[in-house]
N, C-alpha and C positions, 0 to 999 in steps of 0.2 A: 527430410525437410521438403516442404511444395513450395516451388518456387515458379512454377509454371502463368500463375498469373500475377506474377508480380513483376510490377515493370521500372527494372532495376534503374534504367539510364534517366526514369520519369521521377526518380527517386533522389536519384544523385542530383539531378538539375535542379530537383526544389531544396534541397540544403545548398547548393551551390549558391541559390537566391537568398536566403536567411540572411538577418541581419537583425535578429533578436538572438541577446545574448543570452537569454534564459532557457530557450530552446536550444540554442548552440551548445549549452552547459550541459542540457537533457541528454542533449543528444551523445555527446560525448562519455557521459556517466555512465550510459544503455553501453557505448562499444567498451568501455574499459568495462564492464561488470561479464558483456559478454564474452572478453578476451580471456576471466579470470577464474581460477581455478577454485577459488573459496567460497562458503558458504556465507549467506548474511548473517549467520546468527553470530559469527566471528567477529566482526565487525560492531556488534551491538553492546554499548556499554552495558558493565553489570548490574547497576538499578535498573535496567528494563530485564535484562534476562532473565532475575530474580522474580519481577514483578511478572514476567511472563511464566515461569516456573509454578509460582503460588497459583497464579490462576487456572494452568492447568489441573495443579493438584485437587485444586476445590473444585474444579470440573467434572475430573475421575471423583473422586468422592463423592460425589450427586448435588454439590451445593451450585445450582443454577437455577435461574429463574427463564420463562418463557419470553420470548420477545412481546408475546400478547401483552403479558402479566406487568411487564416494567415500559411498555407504551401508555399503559391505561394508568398507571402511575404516573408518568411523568403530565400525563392529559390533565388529569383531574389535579395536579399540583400546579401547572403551570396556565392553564386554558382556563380555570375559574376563578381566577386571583381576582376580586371584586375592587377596583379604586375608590 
């Protein structure tokens, strides 16, 4: 790990100063996730993992489309909608 230009005590001082609880929540998530020995996908309810499963599947399978191909769709569906 490079820690060489990181300036730990410059670090501590600005959470010292926080006083946003939204970042204080970030922040603490980051050290418990860092402290822990498990995987996220552990944690992930099973309609997402399933949904992530399928979508792999149909990935390995060849059924994907191009980012070009579903831009230019979403363009001409949503960008020429005439009022």
């Amino acid at each position: 790990m490079v820690t060489d230009s990181i300036d730990k005590q410059q670090l501590i001082n600005w959470i010292e100063e926080l006083t946003d609880p939204v970042m204080l929540h970030t922040i603490q998530s980051l050290k418990e996730h860092s402290q822990s020995n498990t995987d996220f996908w552990d944690d992930l309810p099973e309609p997402v993992k399933s949904a992530i499963n399928k979508a792999k599947a149909e990935l390995d399978g060849g059924a994907s489309l191009l980012h070009k191909d579903v831009m230019d769709e979403a363009k001409s569906r949503f960008l020429n909608i005439k009022s």
